[in-house]
N, C-alpha and C positions, 0 to 999 in steps of 0.2 A: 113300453114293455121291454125287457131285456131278456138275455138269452143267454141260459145254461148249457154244459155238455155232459151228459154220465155217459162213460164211454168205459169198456174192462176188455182185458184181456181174454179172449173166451175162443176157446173151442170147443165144436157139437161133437165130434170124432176126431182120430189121430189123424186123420189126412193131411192134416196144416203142422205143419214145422214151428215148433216155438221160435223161431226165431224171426219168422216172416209175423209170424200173431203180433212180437213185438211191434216190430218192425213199424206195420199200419198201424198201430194203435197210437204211437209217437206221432206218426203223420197227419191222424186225424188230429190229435190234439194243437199241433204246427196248425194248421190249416185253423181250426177254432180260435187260436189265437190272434192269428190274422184276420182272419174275419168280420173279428166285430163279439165275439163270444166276452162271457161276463166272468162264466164260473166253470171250470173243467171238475168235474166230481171222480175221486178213486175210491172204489167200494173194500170191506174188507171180508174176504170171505176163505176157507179152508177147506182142501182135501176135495175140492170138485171144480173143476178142469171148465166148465161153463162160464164161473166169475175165477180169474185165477189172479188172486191179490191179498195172498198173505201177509204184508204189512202197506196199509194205505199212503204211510207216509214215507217209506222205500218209492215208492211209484210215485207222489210228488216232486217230492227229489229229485228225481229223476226227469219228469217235466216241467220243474222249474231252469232245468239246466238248459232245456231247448225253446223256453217261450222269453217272451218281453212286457207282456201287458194281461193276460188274462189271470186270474187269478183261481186259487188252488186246493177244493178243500176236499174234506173225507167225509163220505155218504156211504154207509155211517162208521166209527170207530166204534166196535161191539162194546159195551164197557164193561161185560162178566168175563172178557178174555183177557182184561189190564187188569196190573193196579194205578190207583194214583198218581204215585210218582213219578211211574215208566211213562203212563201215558201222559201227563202234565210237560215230561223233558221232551220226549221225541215230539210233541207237538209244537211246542217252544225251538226248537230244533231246526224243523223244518221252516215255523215262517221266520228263523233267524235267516237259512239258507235260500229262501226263499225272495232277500226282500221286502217281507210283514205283507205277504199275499195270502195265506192262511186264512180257509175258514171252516171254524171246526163243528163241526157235523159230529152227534154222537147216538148211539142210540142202544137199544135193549137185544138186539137182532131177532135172526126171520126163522132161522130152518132148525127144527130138531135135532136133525141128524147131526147138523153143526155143535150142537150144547151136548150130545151126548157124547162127542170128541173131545172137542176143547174143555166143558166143564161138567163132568158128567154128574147125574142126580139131579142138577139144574132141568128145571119144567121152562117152554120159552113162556109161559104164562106166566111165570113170575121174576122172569127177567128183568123187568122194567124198575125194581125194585134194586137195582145194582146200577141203573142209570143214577135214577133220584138220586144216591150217597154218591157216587161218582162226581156228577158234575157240581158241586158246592166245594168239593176238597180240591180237585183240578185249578178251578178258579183260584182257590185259596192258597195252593201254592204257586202258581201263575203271580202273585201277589208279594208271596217275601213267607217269610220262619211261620210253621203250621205244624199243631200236633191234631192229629186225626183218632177218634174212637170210637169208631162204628160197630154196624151188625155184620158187613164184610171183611172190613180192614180197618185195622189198628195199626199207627205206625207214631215212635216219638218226631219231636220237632224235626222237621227237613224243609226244603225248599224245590222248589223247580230250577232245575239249573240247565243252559240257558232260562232267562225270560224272553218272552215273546217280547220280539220287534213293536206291535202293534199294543197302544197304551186305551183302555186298562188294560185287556187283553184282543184275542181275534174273533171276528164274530162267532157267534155258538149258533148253530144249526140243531132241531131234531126233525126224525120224520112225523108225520100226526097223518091220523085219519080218526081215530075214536077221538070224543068229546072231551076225556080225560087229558090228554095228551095236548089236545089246543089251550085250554085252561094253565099247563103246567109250561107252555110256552110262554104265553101271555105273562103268566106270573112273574117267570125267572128270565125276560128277557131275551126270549130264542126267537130266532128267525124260523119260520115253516118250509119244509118241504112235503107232498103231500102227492100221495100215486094214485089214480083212479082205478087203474089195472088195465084191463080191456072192459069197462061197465060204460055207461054211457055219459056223456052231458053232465047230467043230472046226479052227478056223483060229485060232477064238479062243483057245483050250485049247493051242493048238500056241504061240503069242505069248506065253501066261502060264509055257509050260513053258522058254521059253527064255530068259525072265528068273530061272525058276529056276535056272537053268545056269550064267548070268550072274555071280548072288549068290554061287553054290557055287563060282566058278572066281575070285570076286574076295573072301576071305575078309574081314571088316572093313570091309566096306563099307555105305556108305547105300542102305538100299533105296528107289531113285526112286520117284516117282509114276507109274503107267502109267494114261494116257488110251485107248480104244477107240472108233475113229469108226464109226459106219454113214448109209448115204444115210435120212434119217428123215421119216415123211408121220404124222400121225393124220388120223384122220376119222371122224365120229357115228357112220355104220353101216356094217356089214359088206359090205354089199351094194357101197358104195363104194372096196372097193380094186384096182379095174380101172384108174381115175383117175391115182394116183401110177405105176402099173408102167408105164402108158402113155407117161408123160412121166419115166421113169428109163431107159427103152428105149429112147425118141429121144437121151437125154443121151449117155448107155451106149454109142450108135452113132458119134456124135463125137468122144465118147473117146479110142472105137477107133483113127479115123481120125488123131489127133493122135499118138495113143502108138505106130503105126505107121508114122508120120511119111510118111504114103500122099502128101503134096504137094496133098491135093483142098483147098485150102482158098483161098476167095476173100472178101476185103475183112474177112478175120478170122474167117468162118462157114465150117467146117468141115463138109463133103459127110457125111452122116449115112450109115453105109453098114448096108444094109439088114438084116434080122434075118436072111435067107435067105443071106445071102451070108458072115456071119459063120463067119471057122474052128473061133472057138471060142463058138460057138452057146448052147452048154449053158449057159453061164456069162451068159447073160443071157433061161434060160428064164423065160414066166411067173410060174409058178407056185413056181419056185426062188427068183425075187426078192422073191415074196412071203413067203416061208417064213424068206428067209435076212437080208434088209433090216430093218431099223425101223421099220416099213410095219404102221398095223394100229388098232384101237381104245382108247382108255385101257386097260382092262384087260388087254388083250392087248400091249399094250407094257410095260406094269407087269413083269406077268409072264415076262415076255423079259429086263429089265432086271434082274429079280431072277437070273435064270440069269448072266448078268454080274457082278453081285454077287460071287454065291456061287464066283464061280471067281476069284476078288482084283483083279478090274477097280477100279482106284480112282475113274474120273472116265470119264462118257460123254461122247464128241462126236458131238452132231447136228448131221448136215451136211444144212443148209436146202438146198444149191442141187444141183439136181435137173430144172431144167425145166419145176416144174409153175407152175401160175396163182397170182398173186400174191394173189390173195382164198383159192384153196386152202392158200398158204404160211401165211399168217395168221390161217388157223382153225385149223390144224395147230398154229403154237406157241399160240395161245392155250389149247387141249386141254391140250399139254406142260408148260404154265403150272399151270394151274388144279385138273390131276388128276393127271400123272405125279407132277413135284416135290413135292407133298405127302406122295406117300405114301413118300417116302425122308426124308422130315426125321428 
């Protein structure tokens, strides 16, 4: 198994100083690179202060210039907020600057509130329909002289200028969790990433079976990579996992409120709505979070991770951002560093 890092710039309130936010967020990425880490992921999201990474390949850039060896992609690059061209260059761009460390992640995005900024009228429900024409034209100017005539964009002959380092191109990532989604992986060649949320196991086992599905419905085909995220904390002792659920609980509540597209949101911070007040409560009990997260001791994550394994999980993503204190963040990968990744070499 190999190991991922999604890590974002994020503040829960203005108490933190943008410039210390950076600041760790660099250091963790330093530190994954040394490590032993595989993939640093930079999200792309707008106008809320929790994930703050207006352009994913700005923020590559930018940790390509501090790393050596891990490599670099965007989880995910919205594709109703590109065109084509833009998005085909600045990706070619990056894994030029990069190296040919690039790996491109794309996807339809999460939050309403997000599509009623960026592209308003847009339903996220019928997003994914601006993926599909997306990534065929990208490729296709990644490739050399293309005229495009879509039901989004229309544009005469142009090219990707740069071309990507990486021959044909860099790998393409999407996320999947519905059936639909693993199928149009399988199909077109994409690697998997895939979030269980805070649900249990058996979310997990449900993810892997539908890739099985996938394989058997698309005979002759390459069997992708599938990555499996969870929200991930370690810490010395047992006694200390009240700490991460605390601060997964407050994230978890923001969420909410984003993914409900509730409107409480001011100067980018997002109204936390309370544990009490949640409909679906269950899903971010204590004790569930602890049980079902990446939440726990070296050993005790080992041993989790080996259940991953054994069910044909190819590649873990720890997802650093979560809320908690930056001296907690980075005793966490340091653990992750020092005792998980060893015992998978």
């Amino acid at each position: 198994m190999k190991f991922q890092l999604a890590i974002n710039m994020e503040r829960i309130d203005d108490s933190l100083d943008m410039t210390d936010v950076a600041n760790h967020t660099l250091d963790m990425v330093k530190m994954a690179d040394q490590g032993g880490f595989n993939i640093v992921w930079a999200a792309e999201h707008h106008s809320m202060e929790m994930t703050i990474a207006p352009n994913p390949f700005q923020i590559l850039t930018w940790w390509a210039n501090h790393t050596e060896n891990i490599r670099l992609g965007t989880a995910v690059a919205v594709a109703p907020y590109w065109t084509p061209i833009r998005l085909a260059g600045e990706a070619a761009m990056t894994d030029l600057l990069s190296g040919g460390r690039l790996e491109f992640g794309i996807g339809s995005g999460a939050y309403q509130r997000e599509f009623d900024r960026m592209h308003p009228g847009l339903k996220q429900s019928d997003a994914w329909r601006y993926m599909n024409e997306m990534l065929p034209a990208v490729k296709a100017l990644w490739q050399g002289d293309y005229e495009h005539n879509g039901e989004f964009w229309s544009f005469p002959t142009a090219t990707s200028v740069p071309k990507p380092v990486q021959k044909p191109h860099p790998p393409v990532w999407v996320a999947a969790r519905a059936p639909i989604t693993f199928d149009y992986a399988v199909k077109n060649g994409c690697h998997i990433m895939s979030w269980p949320l805070t649900r249990p196991f058996s979310e997990v086992e449900l993810y892997m079976s539908r890739l099985d599905e996938a394989m058997e419905a698309n005979p002759g085909a390459t069997r992708p990579i599938i990555a499996m995220m969870r929200h991930t904390a370690l810490y010395d002792r047992q006694d200390q996992w009240e700490v991460p659920i605390k601060a997964a609980t407050r994230q978890l509540g923001q969420f909410e409120n984003l993914f409900k597209n509730l409107g409480d949101v001011v100067n980018g911070f997002a109204k936390q709505i309370p544990f009490e007040a949640l409909e679906n409560r269950d899903e971010y009990d204590p004790q569930m979070l602890r049980e079902n997260l990446m939440f726990g001791t070296p050993d005790e994550v080992i041993a989790r991770l080996k259940q991953y394994e054994a069910a044909g999980v190819d590649e873990f993503i720890y997802y650093a951002s979560l809320g908690l204190g930056h001296k907690e963040q980075k005793r966490s990968l340091e653990l992750f560093c020092s005792e998980v990744i060893p015992a998978f070499n």
